[in-house]
C-alpha positions as CSV (number, residue, x, y, z in Angstrom):
1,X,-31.3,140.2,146.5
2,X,-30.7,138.0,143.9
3,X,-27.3,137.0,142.8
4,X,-26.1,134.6,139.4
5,X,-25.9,130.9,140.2
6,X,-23.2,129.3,137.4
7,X,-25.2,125.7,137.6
8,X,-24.3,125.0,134.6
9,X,-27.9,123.3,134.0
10,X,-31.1,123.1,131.6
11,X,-34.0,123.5,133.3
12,X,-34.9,120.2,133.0
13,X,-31.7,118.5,134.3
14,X,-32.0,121.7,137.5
15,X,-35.3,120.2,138.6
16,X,-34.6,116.6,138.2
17,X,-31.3,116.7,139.7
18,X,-32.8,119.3,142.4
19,X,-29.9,121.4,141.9
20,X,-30.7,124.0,144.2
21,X,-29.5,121.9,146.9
22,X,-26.3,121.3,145.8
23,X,-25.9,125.4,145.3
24,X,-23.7,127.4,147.7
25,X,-23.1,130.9,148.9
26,X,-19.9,130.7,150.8
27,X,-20.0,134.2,152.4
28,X,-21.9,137.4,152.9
29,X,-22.4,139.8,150.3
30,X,-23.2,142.8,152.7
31,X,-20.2,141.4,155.7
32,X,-17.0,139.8,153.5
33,X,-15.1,139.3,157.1
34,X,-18.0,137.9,158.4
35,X,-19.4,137.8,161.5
36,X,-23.1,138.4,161.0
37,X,-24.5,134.9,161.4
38,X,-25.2,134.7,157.7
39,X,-26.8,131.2,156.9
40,X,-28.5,129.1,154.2
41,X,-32.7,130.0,154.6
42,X,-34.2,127.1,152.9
43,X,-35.8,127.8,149.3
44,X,-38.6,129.3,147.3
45,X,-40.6,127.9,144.8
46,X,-41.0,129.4,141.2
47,X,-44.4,128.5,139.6
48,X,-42.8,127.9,136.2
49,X,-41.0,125.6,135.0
50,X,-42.5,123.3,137.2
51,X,-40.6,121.6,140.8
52,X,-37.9,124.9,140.5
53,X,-36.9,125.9,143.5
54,X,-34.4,128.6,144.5
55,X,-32.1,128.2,147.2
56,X,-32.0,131.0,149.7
57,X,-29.8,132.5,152.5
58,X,-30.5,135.2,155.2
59,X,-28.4,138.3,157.2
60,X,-30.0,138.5,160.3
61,X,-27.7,141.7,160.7
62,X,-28.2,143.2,157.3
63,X,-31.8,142.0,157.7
64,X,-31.5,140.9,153.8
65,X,-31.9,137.6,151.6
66,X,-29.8,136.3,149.1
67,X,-31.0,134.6,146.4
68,X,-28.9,132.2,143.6
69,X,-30.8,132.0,140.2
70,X,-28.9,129.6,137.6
71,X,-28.4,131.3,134.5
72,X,-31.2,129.9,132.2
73,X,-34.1,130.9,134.5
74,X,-35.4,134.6,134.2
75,X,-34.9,137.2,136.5
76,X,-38.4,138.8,138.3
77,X,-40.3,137.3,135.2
78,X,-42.1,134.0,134.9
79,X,-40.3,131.2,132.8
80,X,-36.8,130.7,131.7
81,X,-34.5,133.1,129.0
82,X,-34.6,130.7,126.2
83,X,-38.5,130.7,126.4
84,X,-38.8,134.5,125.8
85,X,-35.9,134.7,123.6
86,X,-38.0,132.5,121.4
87,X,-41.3,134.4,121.8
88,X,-38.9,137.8,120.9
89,X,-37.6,135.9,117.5
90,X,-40.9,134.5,116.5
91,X,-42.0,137.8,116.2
92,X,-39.0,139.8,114.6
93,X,-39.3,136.9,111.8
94,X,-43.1,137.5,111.6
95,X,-45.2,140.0,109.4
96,X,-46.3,141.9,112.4
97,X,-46.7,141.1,116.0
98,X,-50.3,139.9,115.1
99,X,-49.3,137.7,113.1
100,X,-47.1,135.8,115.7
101,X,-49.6,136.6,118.6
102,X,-51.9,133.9,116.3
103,X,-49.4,131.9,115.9
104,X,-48.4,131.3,119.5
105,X,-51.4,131.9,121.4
106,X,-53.2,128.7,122.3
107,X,-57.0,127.8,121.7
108,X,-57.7,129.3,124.7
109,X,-56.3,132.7,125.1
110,X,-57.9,135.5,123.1
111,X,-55.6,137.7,120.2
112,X,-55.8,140.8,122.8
113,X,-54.3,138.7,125.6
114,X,-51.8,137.4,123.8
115,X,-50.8,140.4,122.4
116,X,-50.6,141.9,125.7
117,X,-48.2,138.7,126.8
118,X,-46.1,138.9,123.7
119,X,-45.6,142.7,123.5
120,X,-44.3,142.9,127.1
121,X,-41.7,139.9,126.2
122,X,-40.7,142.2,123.4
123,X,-40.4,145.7,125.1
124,X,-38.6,144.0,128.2
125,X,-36.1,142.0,126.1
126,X,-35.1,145.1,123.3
127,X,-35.1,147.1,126.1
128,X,-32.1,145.1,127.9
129,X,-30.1,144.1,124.6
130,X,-30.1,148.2,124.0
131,X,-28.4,148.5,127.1
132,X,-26.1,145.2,126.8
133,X,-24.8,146.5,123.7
134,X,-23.8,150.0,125.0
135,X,-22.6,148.1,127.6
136,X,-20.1,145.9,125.4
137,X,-18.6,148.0,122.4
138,X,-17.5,145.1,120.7
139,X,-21.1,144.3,120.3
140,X,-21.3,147.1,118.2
141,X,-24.6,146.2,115.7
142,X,-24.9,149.7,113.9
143,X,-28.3,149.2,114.3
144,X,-31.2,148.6,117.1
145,X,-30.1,145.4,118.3
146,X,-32.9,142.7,118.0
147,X,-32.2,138.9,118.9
148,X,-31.5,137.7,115.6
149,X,-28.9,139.9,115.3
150,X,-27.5,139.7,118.7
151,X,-27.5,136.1,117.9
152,X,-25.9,136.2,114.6
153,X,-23.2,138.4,116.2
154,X,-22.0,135.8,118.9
155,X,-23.0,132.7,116.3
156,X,-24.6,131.2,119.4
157,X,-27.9,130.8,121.0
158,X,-29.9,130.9,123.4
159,X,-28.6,134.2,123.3
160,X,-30.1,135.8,126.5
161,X,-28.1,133.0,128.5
162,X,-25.1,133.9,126.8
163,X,-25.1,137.8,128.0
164,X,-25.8,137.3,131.3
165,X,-22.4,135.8,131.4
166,X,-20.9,138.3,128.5
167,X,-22.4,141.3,131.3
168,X,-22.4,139.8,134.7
169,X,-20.4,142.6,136.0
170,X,-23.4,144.7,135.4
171,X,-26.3,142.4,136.7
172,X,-27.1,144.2,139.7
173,X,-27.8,147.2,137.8
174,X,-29.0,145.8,134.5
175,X,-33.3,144.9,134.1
176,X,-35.5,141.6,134.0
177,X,-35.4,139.6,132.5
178,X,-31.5,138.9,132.2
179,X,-30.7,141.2,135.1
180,X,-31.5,141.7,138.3
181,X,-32.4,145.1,139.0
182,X,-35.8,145.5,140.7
183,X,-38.7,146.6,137.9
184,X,-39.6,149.9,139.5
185,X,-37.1,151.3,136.7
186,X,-39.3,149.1,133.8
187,X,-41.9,152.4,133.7
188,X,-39.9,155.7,134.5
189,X,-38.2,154.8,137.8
190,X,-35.4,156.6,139.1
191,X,-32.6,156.0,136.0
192,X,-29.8,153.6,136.4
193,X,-26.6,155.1,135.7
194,X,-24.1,152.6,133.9
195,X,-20.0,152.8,133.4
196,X,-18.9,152.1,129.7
197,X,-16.4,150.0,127.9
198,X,-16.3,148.0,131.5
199,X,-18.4,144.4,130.5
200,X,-16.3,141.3,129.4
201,X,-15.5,141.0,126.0
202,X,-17.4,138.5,123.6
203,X,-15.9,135.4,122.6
204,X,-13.2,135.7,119.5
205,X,-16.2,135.1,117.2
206,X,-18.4,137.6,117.9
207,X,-15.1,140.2,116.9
């Protein structure tokens, strides 16, 4: 399970600093009076960025592992928020998704693959600020919330990192890449159910 780790870092300053081993879990999530010889299980590595590394801990009674991501890295998707954020603008400020896929793509990589990559960054990301918003009314866009506009409602950015603090009540149940809900749900899993009008409110600016 994976659970939100306030570091409080960039991604570069988490990897140099090797903030993962300064990151603690006092207690069990599954045994709050304890008791279940719940203890820190080393770490995991995550392919990008580079030298990331995610500090673990284990229930031998629950027979489950804990997990602390800091906030800029993605959840169950490769990279960190701010990169796909970026991808997600590009393309809602470009003449069609072609259009940015040439931008972005390197030398290397033909149009069709990096359509593929850029349209599942897109579908994953509107996908998640649709449910944010119903999530926090005073979010309200009056439209299909995009990132530009999610940004220009906060007046703040990266604006992914932002509402994984704005929703963290709902992280559990909310999908990659800002929450951590397993992606069986990404292609017509079983339907997670949310509560309304229950997420934090935005900052006075975004009123």
């Amino acid at each position: 399970m994976q659970l939100r780790y306030q570091s409080g870092h960039t991604s570069e300053t988490y990897v140099t600093e090797e903030a993962w081993r300064s990151a603690s879990l006092p207690g069990c999530p599954l045994h709050p009076k304890g008791g279940c010889d719940f203890a820190r299980h080393g770490s995991y590595a995550r392919v990008d960025p580079p030298g990331t590394r995610i500090a673990r801990w284990y229930c031998p009674q629950g027979h489950r592992t804990f997990s602390l991501l800091p906030d800029h890295l993605a959840a169950r998707f490769p990279g960190t928020l701010g990169e796909i954020e970026a991808v997600v603008a590009e393309v809602e400020c470009a003449r069609s998704v072609e259009a940015a896929a040439n931008a972005l793509r390197p030398d290397d990589v033909t149009l069709a693959t990096a359509l593929r990559w850029i349209r599942r960054r897109l579908r994953l990301v509107h996908a998640v600020l649709r449910i944010v918003v119903s999530l926090l009314p005073d979010l309200c866009l009056g439209s299909a919330p995009t990132v530009r506009s999610v940004r220009a409602r906060l007046a703040c950015e990266p604006v992914l990192t932002a509402l994984r603090h704005f929703a963290h009540r709902h992280l559990q149940a909310l999908p990659r890449p800002l929450g951590f809900s397993p992606p069986g749900g990404d292609h017509g899993g079983r339907k997670t159910h949310f509560q309304q009008h229950m997420g934090p409110d935005p900052p006075q600016g975004a009123r």
